[in-house]
C-alpha positions as CSV (number, residue, x, y, z in Angstrom):
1,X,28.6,-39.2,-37.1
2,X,28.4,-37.6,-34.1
3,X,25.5,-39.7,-32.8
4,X,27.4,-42.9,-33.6
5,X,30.4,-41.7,-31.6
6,X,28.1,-41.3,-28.6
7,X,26.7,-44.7,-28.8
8,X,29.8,-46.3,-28.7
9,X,31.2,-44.2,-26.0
10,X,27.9,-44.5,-24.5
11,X,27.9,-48.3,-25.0
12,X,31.8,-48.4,-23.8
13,X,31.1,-46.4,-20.5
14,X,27.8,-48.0,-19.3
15,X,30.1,-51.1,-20.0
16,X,32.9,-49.8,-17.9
17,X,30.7,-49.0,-15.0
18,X,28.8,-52.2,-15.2
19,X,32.2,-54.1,-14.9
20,X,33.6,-52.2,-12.4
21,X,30.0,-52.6,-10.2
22,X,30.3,-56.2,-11.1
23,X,34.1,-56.7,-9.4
24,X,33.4,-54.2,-6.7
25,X,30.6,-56.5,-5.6
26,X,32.3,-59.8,-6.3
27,X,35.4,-58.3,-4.0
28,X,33.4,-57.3,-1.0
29,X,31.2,-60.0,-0.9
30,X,34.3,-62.1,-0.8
31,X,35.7,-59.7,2.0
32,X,32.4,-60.2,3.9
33,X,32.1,-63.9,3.2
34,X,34.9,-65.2,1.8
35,X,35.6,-67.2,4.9
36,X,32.2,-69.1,4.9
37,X,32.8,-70.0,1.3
38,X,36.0,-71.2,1.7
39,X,34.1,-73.6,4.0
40,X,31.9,-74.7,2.0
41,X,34.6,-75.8,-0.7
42,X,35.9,-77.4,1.8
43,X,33.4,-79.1,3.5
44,X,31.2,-80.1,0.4
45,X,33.6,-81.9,-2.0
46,X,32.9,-85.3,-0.8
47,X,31.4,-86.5,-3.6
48,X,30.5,-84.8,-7.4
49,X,26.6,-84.1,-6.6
50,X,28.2,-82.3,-3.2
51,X,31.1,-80.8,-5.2
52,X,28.4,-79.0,-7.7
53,X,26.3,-78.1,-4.9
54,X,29.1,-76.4,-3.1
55,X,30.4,-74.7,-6.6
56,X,27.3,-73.1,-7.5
57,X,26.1,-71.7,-3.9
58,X,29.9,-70.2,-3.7
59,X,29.2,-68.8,-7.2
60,X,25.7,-67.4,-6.5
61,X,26.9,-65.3,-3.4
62,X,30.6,-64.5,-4.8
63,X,28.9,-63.3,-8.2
64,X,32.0,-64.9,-9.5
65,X,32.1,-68.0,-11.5
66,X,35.8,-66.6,-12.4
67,X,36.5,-66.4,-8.7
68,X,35.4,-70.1,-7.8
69,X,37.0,-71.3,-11.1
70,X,40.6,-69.7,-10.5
71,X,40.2,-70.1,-6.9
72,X,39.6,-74.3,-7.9
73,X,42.7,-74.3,-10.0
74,X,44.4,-72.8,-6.9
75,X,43.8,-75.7,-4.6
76,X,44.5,-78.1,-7.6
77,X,47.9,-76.8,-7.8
78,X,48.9,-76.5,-4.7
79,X,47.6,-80.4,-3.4
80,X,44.3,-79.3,-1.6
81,X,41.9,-80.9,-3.8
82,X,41.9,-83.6,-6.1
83,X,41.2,-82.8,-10.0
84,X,37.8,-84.3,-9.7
85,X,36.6,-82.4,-6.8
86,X,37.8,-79.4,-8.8
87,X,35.7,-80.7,-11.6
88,X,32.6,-81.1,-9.8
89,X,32.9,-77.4,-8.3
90,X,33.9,-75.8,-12.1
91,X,30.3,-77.7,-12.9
92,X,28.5,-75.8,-9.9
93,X,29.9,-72.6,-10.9
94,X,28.7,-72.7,-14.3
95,X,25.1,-73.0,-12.6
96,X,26.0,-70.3,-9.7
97,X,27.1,-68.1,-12.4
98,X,23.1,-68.0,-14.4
99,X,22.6,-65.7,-11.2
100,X,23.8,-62.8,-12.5
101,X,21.4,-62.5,-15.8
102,X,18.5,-63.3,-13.5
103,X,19.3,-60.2,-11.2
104,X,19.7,-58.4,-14.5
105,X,16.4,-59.6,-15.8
106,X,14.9,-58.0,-13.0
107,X,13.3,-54.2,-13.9
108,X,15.3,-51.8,-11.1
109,X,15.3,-48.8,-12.9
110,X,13.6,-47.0,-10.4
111,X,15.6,-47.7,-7.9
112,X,19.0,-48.0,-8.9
113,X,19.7,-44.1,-7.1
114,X,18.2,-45.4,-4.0
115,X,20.3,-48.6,-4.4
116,X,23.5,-46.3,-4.3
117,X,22.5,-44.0,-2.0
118,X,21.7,-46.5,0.5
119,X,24.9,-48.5,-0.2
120,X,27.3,-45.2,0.4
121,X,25.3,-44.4,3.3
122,X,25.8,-48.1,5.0
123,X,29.4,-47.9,4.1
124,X,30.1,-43.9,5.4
125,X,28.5,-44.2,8.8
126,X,29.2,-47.6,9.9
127,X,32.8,-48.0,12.0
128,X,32.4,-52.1,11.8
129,X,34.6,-53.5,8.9
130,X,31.8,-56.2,7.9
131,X,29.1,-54.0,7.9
132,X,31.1,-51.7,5.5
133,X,32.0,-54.9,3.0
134,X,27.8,-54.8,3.1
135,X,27.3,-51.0,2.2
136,X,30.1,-51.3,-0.9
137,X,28.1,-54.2,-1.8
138,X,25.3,-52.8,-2.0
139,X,26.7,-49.7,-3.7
140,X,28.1,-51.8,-6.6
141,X,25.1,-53.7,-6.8
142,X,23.8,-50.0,-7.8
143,X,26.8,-49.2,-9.9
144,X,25.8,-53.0,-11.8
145,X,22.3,-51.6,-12.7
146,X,23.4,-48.3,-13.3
147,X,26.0,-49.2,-16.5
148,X,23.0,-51.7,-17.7
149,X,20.8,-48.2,-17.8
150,X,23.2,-46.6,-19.4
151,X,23.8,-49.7,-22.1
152,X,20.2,-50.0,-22.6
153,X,19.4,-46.0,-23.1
154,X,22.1,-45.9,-25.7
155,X,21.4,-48.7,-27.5
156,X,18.0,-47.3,-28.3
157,X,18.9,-45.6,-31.9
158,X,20.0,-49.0,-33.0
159,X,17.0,-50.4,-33.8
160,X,16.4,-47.7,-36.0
161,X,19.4,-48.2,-37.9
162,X,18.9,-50.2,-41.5
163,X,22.5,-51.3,-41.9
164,X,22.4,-52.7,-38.0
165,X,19.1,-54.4,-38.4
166,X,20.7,-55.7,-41.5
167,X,23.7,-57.0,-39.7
168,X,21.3,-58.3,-36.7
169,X,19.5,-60.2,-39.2
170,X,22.1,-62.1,-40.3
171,X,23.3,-63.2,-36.9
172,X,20.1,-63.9,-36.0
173,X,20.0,-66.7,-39.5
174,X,23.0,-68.0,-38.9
175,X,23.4,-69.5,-35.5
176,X,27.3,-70.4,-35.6
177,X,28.3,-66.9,-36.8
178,X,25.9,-66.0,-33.3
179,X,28.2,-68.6,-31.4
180,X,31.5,-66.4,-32.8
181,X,29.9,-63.1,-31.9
182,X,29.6,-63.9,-28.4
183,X,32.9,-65.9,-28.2
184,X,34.5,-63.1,-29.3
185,X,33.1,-60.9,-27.5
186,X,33.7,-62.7,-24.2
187,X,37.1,-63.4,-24.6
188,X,37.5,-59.3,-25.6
189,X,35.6,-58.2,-22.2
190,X,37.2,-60.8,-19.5
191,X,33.5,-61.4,-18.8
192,X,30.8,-63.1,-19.8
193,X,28.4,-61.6,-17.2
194,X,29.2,-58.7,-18.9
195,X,28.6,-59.5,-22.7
196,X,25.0,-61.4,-21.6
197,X,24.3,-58.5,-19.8
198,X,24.7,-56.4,-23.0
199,X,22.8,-59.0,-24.6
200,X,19.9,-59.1,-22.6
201,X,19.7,-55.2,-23.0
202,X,20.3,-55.4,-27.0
203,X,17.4,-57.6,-27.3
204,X,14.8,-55.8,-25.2
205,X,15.2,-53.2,-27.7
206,X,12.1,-52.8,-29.9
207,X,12.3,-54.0,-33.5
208,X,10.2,-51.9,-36.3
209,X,7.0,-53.0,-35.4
210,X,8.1,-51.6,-31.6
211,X,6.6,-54.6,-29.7
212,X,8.6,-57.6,-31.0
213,X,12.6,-58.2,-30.1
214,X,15.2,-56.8,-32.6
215,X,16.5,-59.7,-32.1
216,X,14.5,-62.3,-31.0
217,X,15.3,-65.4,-28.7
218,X,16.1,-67.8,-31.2
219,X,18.7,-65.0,-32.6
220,X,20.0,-64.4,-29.3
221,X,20.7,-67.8,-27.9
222,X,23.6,-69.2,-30.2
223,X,25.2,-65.3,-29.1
224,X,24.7,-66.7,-25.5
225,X,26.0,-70.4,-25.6
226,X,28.9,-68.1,-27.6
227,X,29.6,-66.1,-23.9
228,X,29.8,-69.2,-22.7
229,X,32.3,-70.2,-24.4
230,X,34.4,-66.9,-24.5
231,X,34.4,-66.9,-20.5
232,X,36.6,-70.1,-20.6
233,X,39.3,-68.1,-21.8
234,X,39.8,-67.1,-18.1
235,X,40.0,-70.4,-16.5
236,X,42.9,-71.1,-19.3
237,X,44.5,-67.8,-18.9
238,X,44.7,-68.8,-15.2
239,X,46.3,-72.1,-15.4
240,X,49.1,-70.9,-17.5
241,X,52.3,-72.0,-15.9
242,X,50.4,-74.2,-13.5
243,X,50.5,-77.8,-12.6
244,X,49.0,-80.7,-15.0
245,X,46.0,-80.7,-13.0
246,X,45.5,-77.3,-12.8
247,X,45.4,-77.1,-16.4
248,X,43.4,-80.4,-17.0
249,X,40.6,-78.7,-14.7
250,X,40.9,-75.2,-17.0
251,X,40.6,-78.3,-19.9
252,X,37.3,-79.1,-18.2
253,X,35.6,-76.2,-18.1
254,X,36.2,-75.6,-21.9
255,X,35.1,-79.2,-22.7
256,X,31.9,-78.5,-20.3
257,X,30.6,-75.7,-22.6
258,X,31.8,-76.2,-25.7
259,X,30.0,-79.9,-25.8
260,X,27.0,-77.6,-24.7
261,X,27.2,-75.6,-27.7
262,X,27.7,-78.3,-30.0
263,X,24.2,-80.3,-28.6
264,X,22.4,-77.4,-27.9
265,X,22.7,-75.4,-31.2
266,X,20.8,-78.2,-33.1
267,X,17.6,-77.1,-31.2
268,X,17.6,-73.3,-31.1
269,X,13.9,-73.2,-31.7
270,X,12.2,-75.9,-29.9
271,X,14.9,-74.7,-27.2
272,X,13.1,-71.1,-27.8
273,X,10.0,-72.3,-27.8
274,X,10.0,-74.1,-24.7
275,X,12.1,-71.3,-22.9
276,X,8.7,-68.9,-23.9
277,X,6.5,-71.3,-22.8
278,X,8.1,-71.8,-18.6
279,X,9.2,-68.2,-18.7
280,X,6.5,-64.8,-17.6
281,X,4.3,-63.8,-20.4
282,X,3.7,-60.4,-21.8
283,X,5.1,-58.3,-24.6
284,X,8.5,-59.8,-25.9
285,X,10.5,-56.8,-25.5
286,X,9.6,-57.0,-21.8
287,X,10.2,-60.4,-21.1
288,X,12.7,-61.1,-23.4
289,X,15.8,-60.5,-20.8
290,X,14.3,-62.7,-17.8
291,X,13.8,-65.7,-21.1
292,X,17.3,-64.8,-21.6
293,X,18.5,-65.3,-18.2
294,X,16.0,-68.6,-18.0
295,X,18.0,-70.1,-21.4
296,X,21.5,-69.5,-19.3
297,X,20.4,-71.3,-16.4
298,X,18.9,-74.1,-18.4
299,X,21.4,-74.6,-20.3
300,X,23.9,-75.1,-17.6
301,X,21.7,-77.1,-15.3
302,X,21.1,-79.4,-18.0
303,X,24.8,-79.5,-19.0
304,X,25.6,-80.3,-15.0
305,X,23.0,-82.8,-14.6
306,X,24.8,-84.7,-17.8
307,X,28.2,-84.6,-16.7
308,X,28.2,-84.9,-13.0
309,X,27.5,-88.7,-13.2
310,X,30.2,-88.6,-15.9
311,X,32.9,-86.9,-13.9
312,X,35.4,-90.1,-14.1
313,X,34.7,-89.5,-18.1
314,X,35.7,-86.0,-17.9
315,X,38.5,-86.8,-15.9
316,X,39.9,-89.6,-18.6
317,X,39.4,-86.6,-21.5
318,X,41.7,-84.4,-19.6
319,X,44.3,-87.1,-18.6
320,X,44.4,-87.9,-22.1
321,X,44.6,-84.8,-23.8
322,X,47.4,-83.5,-21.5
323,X,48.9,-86.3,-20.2
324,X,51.6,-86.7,-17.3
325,X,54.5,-86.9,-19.7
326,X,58.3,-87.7,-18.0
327,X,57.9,-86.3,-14.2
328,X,60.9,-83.8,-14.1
329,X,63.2,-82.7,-11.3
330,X,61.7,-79.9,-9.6
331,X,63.9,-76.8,-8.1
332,X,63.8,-76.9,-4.5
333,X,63.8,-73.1,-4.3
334,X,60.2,-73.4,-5.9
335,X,57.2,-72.6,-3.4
336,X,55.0,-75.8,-3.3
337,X,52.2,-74.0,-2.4
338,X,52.0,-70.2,-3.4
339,X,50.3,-69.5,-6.5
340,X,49.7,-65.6,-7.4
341,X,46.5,-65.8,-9.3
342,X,45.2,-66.7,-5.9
343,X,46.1,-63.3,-4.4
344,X,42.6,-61.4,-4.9
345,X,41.4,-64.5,-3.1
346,X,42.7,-63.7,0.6
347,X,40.9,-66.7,2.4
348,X,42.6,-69.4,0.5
349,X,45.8,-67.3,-0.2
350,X,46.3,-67.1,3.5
351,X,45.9,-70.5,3.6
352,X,48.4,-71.1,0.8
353,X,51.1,-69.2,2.8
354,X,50.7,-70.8,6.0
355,X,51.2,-74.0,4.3
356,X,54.3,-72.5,2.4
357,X,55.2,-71.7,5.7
358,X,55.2,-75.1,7.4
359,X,57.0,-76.1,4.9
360,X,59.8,-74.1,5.1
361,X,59.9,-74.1,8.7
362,X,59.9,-78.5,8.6
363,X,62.9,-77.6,6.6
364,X,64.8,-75.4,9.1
365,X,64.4,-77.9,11.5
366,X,65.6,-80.7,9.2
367,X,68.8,-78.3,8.8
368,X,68.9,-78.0,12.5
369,X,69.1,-81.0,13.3
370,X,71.8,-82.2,10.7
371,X,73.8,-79.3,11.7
372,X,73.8,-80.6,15.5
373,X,74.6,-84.5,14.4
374,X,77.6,-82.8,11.9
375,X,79.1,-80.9,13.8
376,X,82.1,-82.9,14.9
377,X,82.1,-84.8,11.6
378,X,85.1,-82.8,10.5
379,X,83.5,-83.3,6.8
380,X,84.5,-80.1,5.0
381,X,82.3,-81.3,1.8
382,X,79.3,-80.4,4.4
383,X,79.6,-77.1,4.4
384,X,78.3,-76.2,1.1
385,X,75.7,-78.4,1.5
386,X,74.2,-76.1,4.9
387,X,75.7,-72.8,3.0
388,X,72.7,-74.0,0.0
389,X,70.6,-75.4,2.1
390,X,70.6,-71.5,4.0
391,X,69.8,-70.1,0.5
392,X,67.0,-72.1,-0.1
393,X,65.6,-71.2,3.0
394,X,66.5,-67.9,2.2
395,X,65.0,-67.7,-1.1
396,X,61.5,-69.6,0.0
397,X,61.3,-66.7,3.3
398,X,61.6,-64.4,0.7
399,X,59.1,-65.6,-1.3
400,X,56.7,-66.0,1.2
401,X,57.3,-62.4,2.2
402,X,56.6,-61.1,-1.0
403,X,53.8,-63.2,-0.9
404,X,52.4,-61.6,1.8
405,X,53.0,-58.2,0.6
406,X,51.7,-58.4,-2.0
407,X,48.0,-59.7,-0.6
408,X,48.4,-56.4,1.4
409,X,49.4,-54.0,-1.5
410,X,46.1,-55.7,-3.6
411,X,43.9,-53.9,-0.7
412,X,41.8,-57.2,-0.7
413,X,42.4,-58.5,3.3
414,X,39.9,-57.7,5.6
415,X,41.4,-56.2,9.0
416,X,41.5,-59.7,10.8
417,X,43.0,-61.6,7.5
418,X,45.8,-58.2,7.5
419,X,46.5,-59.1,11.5
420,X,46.9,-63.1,10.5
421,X,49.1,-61.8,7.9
422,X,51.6,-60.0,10.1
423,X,51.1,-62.7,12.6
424,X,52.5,-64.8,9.8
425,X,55.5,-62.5,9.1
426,X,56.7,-62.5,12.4
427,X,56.6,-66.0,12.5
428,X,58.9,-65.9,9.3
429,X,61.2,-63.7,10.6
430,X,62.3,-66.1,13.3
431,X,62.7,-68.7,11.2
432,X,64.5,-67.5,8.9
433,X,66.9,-66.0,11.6
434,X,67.3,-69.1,13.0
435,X,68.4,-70.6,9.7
436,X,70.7,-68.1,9.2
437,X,72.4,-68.6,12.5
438,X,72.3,-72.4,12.0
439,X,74.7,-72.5,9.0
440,X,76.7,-70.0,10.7
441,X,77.2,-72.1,13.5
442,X,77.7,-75.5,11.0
443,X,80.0,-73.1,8.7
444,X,81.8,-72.2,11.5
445,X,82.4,-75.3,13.3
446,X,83.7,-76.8,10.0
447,X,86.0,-74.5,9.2
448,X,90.0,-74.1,9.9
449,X,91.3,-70.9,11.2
450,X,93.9,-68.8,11.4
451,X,95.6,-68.2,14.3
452,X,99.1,-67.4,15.7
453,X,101.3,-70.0,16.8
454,X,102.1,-68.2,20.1
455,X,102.9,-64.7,21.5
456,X,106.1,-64.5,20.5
457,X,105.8,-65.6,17.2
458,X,104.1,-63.3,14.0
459,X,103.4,-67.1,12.2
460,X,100.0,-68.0,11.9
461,X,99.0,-71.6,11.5
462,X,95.5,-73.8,10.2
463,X,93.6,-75.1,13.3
464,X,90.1,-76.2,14.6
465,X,88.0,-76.6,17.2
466,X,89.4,-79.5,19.7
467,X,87.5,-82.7,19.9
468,X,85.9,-81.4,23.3
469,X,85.1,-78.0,21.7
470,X,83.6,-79.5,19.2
471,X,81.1,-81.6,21.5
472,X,80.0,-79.3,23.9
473,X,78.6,-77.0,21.0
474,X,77.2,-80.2,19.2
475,X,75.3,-80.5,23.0
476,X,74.6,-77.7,22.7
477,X,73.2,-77.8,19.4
478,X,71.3,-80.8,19.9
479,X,69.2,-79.0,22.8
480,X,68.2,-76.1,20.7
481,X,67.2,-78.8,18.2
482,X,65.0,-80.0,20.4
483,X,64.1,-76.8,22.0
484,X,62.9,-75.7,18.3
485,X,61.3,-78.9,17.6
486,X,58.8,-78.2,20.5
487,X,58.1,-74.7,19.6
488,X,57.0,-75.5,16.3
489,X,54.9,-78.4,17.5
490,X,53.1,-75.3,19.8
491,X,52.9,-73.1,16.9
492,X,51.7,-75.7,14.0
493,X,49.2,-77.3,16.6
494,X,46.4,-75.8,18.2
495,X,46.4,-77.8,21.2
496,X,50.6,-78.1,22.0
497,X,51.2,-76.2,24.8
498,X,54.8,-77.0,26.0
499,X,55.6,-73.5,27.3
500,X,56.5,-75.0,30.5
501,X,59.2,-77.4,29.0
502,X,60.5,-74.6,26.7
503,X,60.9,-72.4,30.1
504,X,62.7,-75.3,31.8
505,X,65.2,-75.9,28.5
506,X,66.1,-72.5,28.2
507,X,67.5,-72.3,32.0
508,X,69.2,-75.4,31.0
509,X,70.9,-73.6,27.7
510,X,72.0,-71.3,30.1
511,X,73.6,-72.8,32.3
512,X,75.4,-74.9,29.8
513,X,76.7,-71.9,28.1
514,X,77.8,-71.0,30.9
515,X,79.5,-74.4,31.9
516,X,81.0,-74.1,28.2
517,X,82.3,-71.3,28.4
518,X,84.8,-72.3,31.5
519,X,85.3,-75.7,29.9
520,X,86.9,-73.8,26.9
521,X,89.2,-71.4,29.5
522,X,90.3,-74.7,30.8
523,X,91.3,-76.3,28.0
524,X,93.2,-73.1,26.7
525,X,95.1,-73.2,30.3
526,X,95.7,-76.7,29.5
527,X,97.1,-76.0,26.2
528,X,94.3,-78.8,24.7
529,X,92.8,-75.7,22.4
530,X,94.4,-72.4,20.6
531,X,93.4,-69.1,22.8
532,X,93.0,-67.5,19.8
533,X,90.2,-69.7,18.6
534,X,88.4,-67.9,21.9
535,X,86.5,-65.2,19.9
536,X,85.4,-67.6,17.6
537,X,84.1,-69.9,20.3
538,X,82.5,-67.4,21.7
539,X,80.6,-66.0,18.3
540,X,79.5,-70.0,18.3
541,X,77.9,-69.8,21.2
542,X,76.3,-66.4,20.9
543,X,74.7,-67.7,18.0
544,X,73.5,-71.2,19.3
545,X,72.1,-68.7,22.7
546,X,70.1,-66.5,19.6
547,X,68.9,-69.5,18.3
548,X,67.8,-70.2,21.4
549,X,66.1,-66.8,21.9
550,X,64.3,-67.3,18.4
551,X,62.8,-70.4,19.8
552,X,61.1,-68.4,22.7
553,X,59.8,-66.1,20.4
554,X,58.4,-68.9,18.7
555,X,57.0,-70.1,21.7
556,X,55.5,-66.6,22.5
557,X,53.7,-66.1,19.9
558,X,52.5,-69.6,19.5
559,X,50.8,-67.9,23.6
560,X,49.7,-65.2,21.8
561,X,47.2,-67.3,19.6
562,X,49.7,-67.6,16.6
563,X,48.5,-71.2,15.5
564,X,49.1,-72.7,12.3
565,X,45.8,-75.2,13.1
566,X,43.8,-72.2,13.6
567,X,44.2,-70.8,10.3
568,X,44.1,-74.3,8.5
569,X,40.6,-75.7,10.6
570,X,38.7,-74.8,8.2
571,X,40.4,-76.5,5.4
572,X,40.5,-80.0,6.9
């Protein structure tokens, strides 16, 4: 009993650390490269053949196919890509992903101390960020071999066991119940690295003639088209709550290895066989794992090679079996852009929230300049429409906030992708402010107020702003309009530069605050507008002159290298 009990735990822990080794490296590779991949996505999507190509070289250094897949889904749902580009990269990945069980296959026992040791030693003495991401890689690639050792030693009293030869038997005879083993075991772990990893270990253990697998190829290939199918579970689990698409391209990666399965399992043997005959020769219990390995690339190279050609095909399954439906109102206060599940993925989350945040800032100036052209209008039915437009703005600011806290709290940024981020927050910040000042102004200018009817009297009576009041704010209004309109065109393009102009505009708010003001004294003298409405008229103009101020800050920054293009360059 006792022995048992330290199997599993045994088992369970080498398990643990092999996951762990396995995220660690997928996150600091992604830290170190991420970037570069993004890229790639990018860059080679063109066509399907591209799309593959750029899905499986993003895969093979990310050690992710999860990563590519969710971070596909991301762009789906947010516009970047189109659902067959996603399709084509899903394919890739599928490919990229064989990488891991060929690393596996390779006999690093030896080594896997000096592995770590040289990994925590990279990472302890270097002061450069990168070079760090490259020690903690290398450390995790350690930690990866080290929970296979510890898998493998533990699973070495198994193949002594009669009842768990018995059991092995029995998968090994019945391919589909092999297929539900390593479904299930997939979808259990999160991982299908993971479970072929365990699988490649299981079966280099000796059966009881100690040369020959306890398994055997043809036992462990259905259990390996199985993983395949378990790790789908992810892609699905991601694009819960997403758009169509993004769910049509989780669709596709079930389809992709599930039609696998279903052609491959007919041929186990011959698949065996001809896996035995390309792969090294020697002793099956020492070449078993790299055959192993050889099977999972095969498998999804051929599977790619069939369906690239067919991605329209693929494309037609997925339209059909989730199909567009009635196109439904969609809340304003919704962020087009953000997605969550994107957050581990820093490179394209950034990219996400800058695009959230053009967005919201297009609609601040769309408030802006209705507030300028209503000002006068007198239309009291406007007012709610600038107090909800405000809380819209509001409520997207604080999402993207939120947003960008949460990328930090996730420890994931790199130190350049943390400085972008705060760059990106103070660019929020004056937004926002100047939203909030806008439908003060707007709220203000369209609404009656209270003052007394003269000195002597205590009765107060319902007035507004004079017909002269009203347009020297609305002129004023109209110049911070196009005051902001400038500064965003400096901060959302990388080669604006209308600093001087901005300069030259702010001296002119000045001085027509300034002419404002004494316009408004004179009209009080004149008796054309209520003294009392003074403080008021004032507060009006304070907040046009802050909006102004925003504006510069705006402009500022934009000096300082704060440039939406330079963060979306890449992504074009």
């Amino acid at each position: 009993m006792k022995e048992n009990i330290q199997i599993v735990f045994g088992l369970l822990g080498g398990l643990a650390v092999f996951i762990y080794g396995m995220n660690m490296m997928s996150e600091c590779l992604q830290k170190a490269a991420g970037e570069k991949m993004k890229k790639i996505l990018s860059l080679l999507t063109r066509n399907p053949v591209m799309g593959a190509l750029a899905g499986m070289l993003v895969t093979a250094v990310l050690q992710s196919s999860s990563a590519t897949t969710v971070m596909a889904i991301g762009f789906v749902s947010a516009g970047l890509m189109t659902l067959p580009q996603a399709i084509s990269i899903i394919f890739g990945a599928n490919i990229g992903t064989t990488m891991t069980a060929q690393l596996i296959a390779f006999k690093l026992s030896d080594y896997i101390y000096a592995i770590i040791f040289i990994g925590f030693i990279v990472y302890f003495i270097s002061k450069s960020e990168r070079v760090k991401n490259v020690g903690m890689t290398i450390f995790a690639f350690g930690l990866l071999f080290l929970g296979i050792e510890t898998m493998g030693s533990v699973m070495k009293p198994l193949a002594s066991s009669p009842i768990f030869t018995e059991l092995i038997g029995k998968v090994a005879d019945v391919p589909i119940l092999g297929v539900a083993v390593g479904a299930l075991m997939t979808v259990v772990v999160q991982s299908s690295s993971a479970t072929i990893a365990v699988l490649q270990n299981f079966a280099a253990q000796p059966g009881a003639d100690g040369v020959t697998s306890i398994i055997g190829l043809a036992g462990a290939i259905p259990i390996l088209f199985g993983d395949n199918i378990g790790t789908t579970i992810t892609a699905l689990l991601a694009s819960i709550g997403q758009p169509k698409d993004a769910k049509r391209t989780a669709l596709a990666h079930c389809i992709f290895n599930i039609s696998g399965c279903f052609l491959f399992i007919w041929f186990v043997k011959p698949l065996a066989a001809f896996i035995q005959y390309i792969s090294p020769k020697g002793p099956e219990i020492e070449v078993i794992s790299r055959q192993i390995a050889n099977t999972h690339t095969f498998f999804n190279l051929v599977m790619t090679l069939i369906w690239v050609p067919l991605v329209g095909v693929m494309v037609k399954i997925v339209m059909c079996l989730i199909p567009d439906g009635e196109v439904k109102e969609v809340n304003a206060v919704q962020p087009k852009f953000l997605d969550n599940k994107l957050i581990s993925q820093p490179t394209v989350a950034l990219q996400l929230a800058v695009r959230e945040l053009m967005n919201c800032g297009e609609q601040v100036g769309v408030t802006l300049k209705k507030a300028a052209e209503k000002i006068d209008s007198g239309d009291g039915a406007s007012v709610e429409e600038f107090v909800k437009s405000r809380e819209v703005t509001a409520e997207l600011t604080g999402k993207i906030t939120d947003y960008l806290a949460e990328m930090a709290a996730a420890g994931v940024m790199t130190e350049q992708q943390a400085a972008r981020a705060a760059e990106l927050q103070y660019v929020l910040i004056d937004i926002d402010r100047i939203s909030e000042l806008t439908k003060n102004v707007a709220v203000s200018m369209q609404t009656e107020k209270l003052v007394k009817k003269d000195k002597k009297s205590a009765k107060e009576e319902r007035v507004q702003f004079s017909q002269e009041a009203s347009k020297d704010i609305q002129k004023s209004m109209e110049l911070v309009s196009e005051m902001y309109n400038m500064v965003m065109k400096m901060v959302n393009n990388e080669e604006a530069n209308e600093a001087e102009n901005l300069v030259k505009m702010k001296e002119k708010i000045r001085k027509m605050d300034g002419d404002i003001r004494k316009g408004h004294i004179k009209r009080v003298h004149k008796g054309k507008c209520k003294a009392g409405l003074t403080a008021a008229f004032n507060e009006i103009l304070h907040n046009v002159e802050r909006i102004g101020n925003s504006c510069v800050n705006l402009a500022d920054a934009a000096e300082d290298g704060v440039r939406f293009s330079t963060f979306l360059r890449e992504m074009e």
